[in-house]
C-alpha positions, 0 to 999 in steps of 0.5 A: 397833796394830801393835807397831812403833808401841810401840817407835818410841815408846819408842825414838825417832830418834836425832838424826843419820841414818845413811847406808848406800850399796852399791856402784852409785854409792858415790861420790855417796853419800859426797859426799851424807855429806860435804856433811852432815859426816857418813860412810858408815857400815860395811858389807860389801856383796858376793858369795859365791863362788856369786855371791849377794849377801853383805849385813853391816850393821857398825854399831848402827842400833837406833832410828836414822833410816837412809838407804840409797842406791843407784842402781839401775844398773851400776857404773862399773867394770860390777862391779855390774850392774841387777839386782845392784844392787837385791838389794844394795838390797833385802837392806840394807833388810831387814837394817837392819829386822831390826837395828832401825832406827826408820825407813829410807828408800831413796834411789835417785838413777836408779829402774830397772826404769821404762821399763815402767810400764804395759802397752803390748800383751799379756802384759808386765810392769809392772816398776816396780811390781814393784820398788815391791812389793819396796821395800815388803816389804823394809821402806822407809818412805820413797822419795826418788828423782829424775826418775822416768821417769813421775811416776805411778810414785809412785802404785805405793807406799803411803809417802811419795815424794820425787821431786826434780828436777834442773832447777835443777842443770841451769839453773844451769850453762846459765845460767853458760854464756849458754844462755839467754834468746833464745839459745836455743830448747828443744827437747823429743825428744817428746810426753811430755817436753813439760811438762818442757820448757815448765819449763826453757825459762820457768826460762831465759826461751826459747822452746819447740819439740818433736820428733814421732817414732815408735818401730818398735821398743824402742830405735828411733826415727824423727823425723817433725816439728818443731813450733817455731821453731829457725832460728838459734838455739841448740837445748837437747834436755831428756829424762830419761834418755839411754839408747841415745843414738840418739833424740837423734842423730836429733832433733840431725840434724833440728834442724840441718837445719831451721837450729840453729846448735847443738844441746846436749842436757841429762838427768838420767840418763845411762844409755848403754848399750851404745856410746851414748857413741861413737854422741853423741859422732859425731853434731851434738850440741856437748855432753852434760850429765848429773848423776851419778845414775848413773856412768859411768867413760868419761866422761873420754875423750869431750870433748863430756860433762858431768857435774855433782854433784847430792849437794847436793839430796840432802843437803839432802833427807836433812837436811829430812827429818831435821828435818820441815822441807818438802822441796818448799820447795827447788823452790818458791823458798822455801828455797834450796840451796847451789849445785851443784859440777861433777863431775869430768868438766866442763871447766876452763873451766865450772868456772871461769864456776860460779865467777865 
């Protein structure tokens, strides 16, 4: 038997965990810290003069249960970049895990690098594995993360994944908002979303129609058909991610023309590179609605989007699995969480109708 058994058995977890965040999305780390009342703990997490990244853990972590967060995106500021952010990443963990944490579990909100999670034609990467061997060395336990790309990227590790969603986040704000029922038509971009969308629109009691398109090119899509009924109705685009933004200014183009009277769109990673953020906010989408798994500082200055807070369902994870309680039970209607609160970006008057 390995001798880090021994010593879990000798020391075992402490009774609070400690949460530790870089510097990608620090800001839903220390709301996750504050719903559980407790706070980020000390670390310096920066770059030498030579650019490398600098990694200091400032508090005793011997024989505690440890909780890394970190998107694996840029920075609002655009200080941090992918890459950046998942060396500051992968150096804590390795620096927890020579300080002696019992158990540490990274928790990455936006998994990056997932796009690729197979081989398309010849000589490609498979970058999500990748990144899962290099979680895996550096010496995770456990992976929590959201809305992967793929639901088989959890295949890629050999410890436990907690992939959460954030479809009830998400429903709950289009309900408060009567986007639901036979209002509504939902739509999803593609044939690989389907399953996804068929969830939402059963949670909002809709009907289901779906975008076929075809890609010439990476970042490049073209839409050739609409399956399902929109005429008349309003049209909910769900995806994962929303990166280029382009793909669903196409789709809200064809959805309009085939007779939507709107088209809102909802994701769980708004990731916009480049100048996505203009190319939605000219296209027929009424409005954009993210979860803050990722920053995005410009968010404020475009009027159609929407942030909404998901540090409560990480909060609530981080505490079940504290206490070997289901983690499961929050999506199966078991258990239920305490309501989501509206990022900083959304409107006074959803803020208002969450409330009521």
């Amino acid at each position: 038997m390995p001798t880090r058994w021994f010593r879990l058995e000798k020391y075992p977890l402490s009774h609070n965990p400690l949460i530790f965040s870089g510097n990608s999305n620090r800001a839903l780390a220390e709301e996750i810290a504050k719903r559980l009342k407790l706070h980020v703990g000390k670390s310096l997490v920066d770059k030498f003069k030579n650019e490398e990244t600098r990694v200091e853990i400032g508090e005793n972590v011997r024989g505690s249960e440890v909780f890394v967060i970190q998107s694996i995106c840029k920075s609002a500021d655009g200080r941090i970049g992918v890459n950046d952010a998942l060396m500051e990443l992968l150096l804590m963990i390795d620096a927890l895990r020579r300080a002696s944490a019992a158990r540490i579990t990274a928790v990455i909100p936006y998994y990056g690098y997932a796009k690729q999670d197979k081989k398309t034609k010849g000589r490609e990467p498979i970058s999500a594995k990748v990144v899962a061997n290099l979680l895996k060395v550096s010496g995770v336990k456990r992976l929590v993360t959201m809305d992967l790309h793929a639901a088989q990227i959890q295949g890629f590790f050999d410890l436990p994944v907690d992939n959460l969603v954030a479809m009830p986040v998400l429903c709950n704000y289009l309900k408060e908002n009567k986007l639901c029922k036979d209002r509504v038509v939902i739509v999803s971009p593609d044939a690989g979303g389907v399953h996804r969308a068929e969830l939402f629109a059963k949670r909002l009691e809709s009907s289901l129609a779906i975008v076929f398109k075809r890609r010439p090119e990476p970042d490049v899509s073209e839409v050739t058909d609409i399956v399902g009924d929109v005429k008349g109705k309003i049209a909910v685009v769900v995806d994962d991610m929303i990166s280029t933004g382009g793909t669903l200014a196409k789709a809200a183009e064809a959805i309009k023309a085939r007779g939507a009277t709107q088209v809102y769109t909802v994701a769980t990673h708004g990731i916009f590179a480049g100048d996505a953020m203009q190319v939605l906010e000219d296209s027929a989408i009424e409005r954009v609605i993210v979860t803050n798994t990722i920053p995005f500082a410009a968010g404020g200055s475009h009027t159609k989007f929407v942030q909404l807070s998901i540090a409560q369902t990480f909060a609530d994870t981080i505490s079940r699995i504290t206490t070997n309680r289901s983690v499961s039970a929050l999506f199966d209607g078991e258990e239920g969480s305490a309501p989501p609160e509206a990022g900083p970006n959304e409107s006074a008057a959803a803020l208002e109708a969450a409330t009521a």
